[in-house]
C-alpha positions in Angstrom: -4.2 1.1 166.2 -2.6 5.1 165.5 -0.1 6.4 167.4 -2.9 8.7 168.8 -5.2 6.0 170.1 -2.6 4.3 171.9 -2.7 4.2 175.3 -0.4 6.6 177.3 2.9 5.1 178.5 2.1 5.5 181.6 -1.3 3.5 181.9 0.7 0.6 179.7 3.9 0.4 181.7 2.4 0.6 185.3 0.6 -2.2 185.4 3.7 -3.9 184.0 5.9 -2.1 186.4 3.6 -3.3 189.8 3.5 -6.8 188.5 7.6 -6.8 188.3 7.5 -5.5 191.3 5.3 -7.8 193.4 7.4 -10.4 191.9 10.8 -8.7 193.4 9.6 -8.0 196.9 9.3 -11.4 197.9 12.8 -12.5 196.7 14.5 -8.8 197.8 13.0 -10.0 201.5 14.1 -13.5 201.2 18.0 -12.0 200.7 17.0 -9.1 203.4 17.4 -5.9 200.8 15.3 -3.2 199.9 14.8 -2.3 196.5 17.2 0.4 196.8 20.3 -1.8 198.8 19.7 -3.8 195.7 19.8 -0.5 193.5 23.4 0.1 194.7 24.5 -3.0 194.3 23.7 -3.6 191.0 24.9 -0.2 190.2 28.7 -1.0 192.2 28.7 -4.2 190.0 28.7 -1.9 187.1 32.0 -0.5 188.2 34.9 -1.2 190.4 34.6 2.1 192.6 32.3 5.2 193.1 31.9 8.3 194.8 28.8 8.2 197.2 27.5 11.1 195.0 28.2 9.5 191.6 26.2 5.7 193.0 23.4 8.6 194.2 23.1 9.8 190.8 23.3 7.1 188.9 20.5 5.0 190.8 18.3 8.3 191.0 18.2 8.3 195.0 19.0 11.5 196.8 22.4 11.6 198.3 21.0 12.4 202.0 18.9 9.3 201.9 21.6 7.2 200.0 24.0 7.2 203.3 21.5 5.4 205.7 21.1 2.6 203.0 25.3 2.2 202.3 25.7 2.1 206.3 23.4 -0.9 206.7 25.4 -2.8 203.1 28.7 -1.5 204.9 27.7 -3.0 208.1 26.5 -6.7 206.4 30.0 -6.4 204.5 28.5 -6.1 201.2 30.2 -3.0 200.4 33.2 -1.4 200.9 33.7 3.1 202.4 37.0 4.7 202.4 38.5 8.3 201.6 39.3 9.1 198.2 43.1 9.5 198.1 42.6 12.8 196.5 40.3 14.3 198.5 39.4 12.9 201.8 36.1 14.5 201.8 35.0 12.0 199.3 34.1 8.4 200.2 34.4 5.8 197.7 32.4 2.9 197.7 33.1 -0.5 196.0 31.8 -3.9 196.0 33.0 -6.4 197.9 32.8 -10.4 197.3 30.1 -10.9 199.4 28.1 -8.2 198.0 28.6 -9.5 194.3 27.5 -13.2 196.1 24.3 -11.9 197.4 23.6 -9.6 194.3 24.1 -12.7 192.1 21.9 -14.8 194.0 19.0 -12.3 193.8 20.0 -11.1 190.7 19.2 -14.6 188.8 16.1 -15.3 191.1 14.5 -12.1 190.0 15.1 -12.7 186.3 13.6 -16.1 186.8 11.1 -15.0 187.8 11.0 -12.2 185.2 9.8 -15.1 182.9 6.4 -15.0 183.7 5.7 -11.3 182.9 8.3 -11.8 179.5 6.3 -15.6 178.7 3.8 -13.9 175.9 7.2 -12.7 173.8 9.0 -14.3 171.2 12.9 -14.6 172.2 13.4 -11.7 169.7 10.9 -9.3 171.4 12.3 -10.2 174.7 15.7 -9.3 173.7 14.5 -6.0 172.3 12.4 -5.3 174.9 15.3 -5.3 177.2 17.1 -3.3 174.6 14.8 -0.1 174.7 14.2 -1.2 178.2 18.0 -0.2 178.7 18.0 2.9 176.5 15.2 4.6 178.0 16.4 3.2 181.7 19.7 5.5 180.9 17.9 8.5 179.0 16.2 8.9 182.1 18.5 8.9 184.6 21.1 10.8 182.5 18.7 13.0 180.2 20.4 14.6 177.1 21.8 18.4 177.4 18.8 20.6 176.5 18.9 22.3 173.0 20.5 25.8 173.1 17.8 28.4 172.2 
């Protein structure tokens, strides 16, 4: 098949995308998170220590709607809140060990279960699937600097 009479990305991936997601919910409910509690915490675990607005950024949720979601983690001591040092208006958040416990824990159950939707690739494709998986997963939420006219 062309390049042309491909498929649009869109009409490929979504399918793909619902099915990875029907296979999430069930284990996100099981550890009581929502899609995005489990956002943040796989984006803390990326880094010691972030600014509310930097975590916001980086998982693509809007900083209004990110506070509601770090009160419930703060108050199930999963994460950590306190003023930045040098400037008090900023809260930094971190990961705490009971957070990185019950990020784990889901963590490895979702990419169990992962297995079904990755089972018709060779261990190759899988591994650069994931690759361009990554690359267009940070393109996205950090897009290049537009060309200078």
């Amino acid at each position: 098949m062309n390049e042309q009479a491909r498929p649009d990305l869109a009409a490929m991936l979504f399918p793909v995308v619902r099915a990875l997601i029907e296979i999430e919910e069930p284990i996100l409910a099981e550890n009581d998170l929502s899609m995005w509690a489990y956002s943040v915490l796989l984006e803390l675990g990326e880094g010691p220590v972030r600014t509310q607005q930097a975590l916001a950024a980086a998982i693509g949720a809007d900083k209004s709607r990110l506070i509601p979601i770090l009160d419930n983690l703060q108050g199930r001591g999963m994460i950590t809140r306190r003023p930045d040092p040098s400037d008090r208006r900023v809260r930094l958040v971190a990961l705490n060990a009971e957070g990185q416990k019950i990020r784990d824990r889901t963590q490895s159950a979702i990419q169990r279960a992962e297995g079904t939707i990755l089972a018709p690739l060779t261990p190759g494709e899988r591994q650069d699937f994931i690759r361009m998986a990554r690359v267009l997963h940070k393109s996205v939420l950090a897009p290049a600097d537009p060309i200078p006219e």
